[in-house]
Wavefront OBJ file of the C-alpha trace (Angstrom):
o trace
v 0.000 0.000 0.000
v 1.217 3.748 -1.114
v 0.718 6.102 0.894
v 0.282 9.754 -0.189
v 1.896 12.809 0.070
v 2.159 15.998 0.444
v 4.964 18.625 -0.071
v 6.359 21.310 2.163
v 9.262 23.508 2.386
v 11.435 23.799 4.943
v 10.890 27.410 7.342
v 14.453 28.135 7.454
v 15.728 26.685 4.192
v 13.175 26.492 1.378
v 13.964 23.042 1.147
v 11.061 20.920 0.108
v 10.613 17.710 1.747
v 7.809 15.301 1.975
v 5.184 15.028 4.633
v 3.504 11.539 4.413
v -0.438 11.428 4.095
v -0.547 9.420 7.863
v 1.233 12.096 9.626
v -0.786 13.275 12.344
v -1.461 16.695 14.154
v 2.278 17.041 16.658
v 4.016 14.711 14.029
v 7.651 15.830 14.068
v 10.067 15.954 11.205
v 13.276 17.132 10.263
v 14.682 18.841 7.153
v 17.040 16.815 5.789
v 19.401 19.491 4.229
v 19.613 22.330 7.670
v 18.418 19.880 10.684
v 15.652 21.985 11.340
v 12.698 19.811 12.963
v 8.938 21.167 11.991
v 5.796 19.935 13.721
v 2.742 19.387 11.809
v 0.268 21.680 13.252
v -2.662 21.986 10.461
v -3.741 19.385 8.089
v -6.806 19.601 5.835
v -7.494 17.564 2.529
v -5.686 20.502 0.575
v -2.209 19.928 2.501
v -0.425 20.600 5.473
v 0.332 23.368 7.361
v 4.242 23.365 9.301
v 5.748 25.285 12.089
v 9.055 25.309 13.967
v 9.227 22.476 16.426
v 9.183 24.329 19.657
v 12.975 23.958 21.421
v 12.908 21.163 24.588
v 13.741 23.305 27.384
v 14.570 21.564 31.112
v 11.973 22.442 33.511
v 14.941 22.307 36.607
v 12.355 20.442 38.756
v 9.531 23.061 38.707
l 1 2 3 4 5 6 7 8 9 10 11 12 13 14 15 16 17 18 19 20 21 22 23 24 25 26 27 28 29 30 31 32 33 34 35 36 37 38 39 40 41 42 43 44 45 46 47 48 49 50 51 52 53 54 55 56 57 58 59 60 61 62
């Protein structure tokens, strides 16, 4: 089975890169050419929407 997909640049390099039709909502990917991860944060049945992953941070405890 094929699954489809859509395409998306990447937000810091204009890099397009694939974003696979059973990525969900808080999926996670990377851009294969700068590193940068993007989170999937919109999809609708005309594509996908991409942000910057937000940065882990350590919570010290709190």
């Amino acid at each position: 089975m094929t699954l489809a997909t859509a395409v998306a640049g990447c937000l810091v390099c204009d890099t397009e890169f694939e974003v696979r039709d059973d990525w969900e909502k808080g999926e996670i990917t990377e851009c294969a050419a700068c590193g940068q991860e993007h989170e999937v944060v919109e999809k609708s049945p005309t594509g996908v929407r991409l942000d910057l992953a937000p940065e882990v941070e350590e919570d010290w405890g709190e």
